[in-house]
N, C-alpha and C positions, 0 to 999 in steps of 0.2 A: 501540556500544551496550553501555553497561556495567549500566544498572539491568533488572529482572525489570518485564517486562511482565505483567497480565491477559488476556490471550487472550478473555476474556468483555465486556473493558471496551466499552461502544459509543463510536463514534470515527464522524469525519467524513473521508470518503475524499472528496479533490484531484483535479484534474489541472490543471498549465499548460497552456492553449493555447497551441497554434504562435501565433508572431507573423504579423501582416498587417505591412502595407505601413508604419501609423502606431501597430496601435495597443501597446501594452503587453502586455508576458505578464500576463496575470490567470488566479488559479484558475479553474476552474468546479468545485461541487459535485457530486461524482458520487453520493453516498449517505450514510446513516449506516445503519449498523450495525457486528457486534461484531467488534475487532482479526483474529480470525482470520477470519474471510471476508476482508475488506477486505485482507488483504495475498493472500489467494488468487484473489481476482479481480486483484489486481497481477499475481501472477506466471502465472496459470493463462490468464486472457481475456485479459489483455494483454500476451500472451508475444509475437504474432505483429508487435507495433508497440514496438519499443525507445525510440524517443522517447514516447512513452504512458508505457510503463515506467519511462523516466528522469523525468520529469515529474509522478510521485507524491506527493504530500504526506498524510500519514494524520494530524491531528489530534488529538491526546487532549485527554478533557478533565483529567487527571489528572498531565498530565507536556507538557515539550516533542513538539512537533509532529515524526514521524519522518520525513523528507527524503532518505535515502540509500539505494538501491536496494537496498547490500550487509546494510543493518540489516533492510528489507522480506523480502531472502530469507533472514534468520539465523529471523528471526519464522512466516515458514511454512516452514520445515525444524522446528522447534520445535513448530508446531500440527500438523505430518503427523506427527514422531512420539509426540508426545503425546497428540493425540487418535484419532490415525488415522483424520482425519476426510474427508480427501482420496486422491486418484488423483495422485499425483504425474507431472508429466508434465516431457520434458526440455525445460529452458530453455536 
């Protein structure tokens, strides 16, 4: 993650679902709203299921789509201390 994100941009938070028997990983849309929520429900709600976690996909409309866990927790280390918007809990 080298470019500066908006933390306000609204974004469309992913998740792969587990594979079945035939069918495809496909997304499902979990929500839109803005960068920083969406990587805090990554790390925050979905601390307790690491495949969840691994299986994020966050959407911009403004830039490529962010796909890597380690860039999701650089993004809310960044929104907790900039905004102080969150309870940081340990992952």
């Amino acid at each position: 993650m080298t470019a500066a994100h908006d933390l306000e941009e609204i974004v469309d938070l992913f998740a792969i679902g587990r594979p079945s028997s035939n069918a495809e990983l496909l997304p499902v849309k979990i929500a839109t709203l803005p960068l920083k929520k969406a990587v805090t429900l990554v790390i925050e709600d979905w601390s307790d299921d690491k495949f969840r976690q691994l299986s994020a996909v966050i959407q911009r409309r403004s830039g490529p789509a962010i796909r890597n866990l380690d860039d999701i927790r650089r993004l809310y280390d960044r929104a907790v201390t900039v905004t102080g918007c969150c309870a940081k809990r340990s992952v």
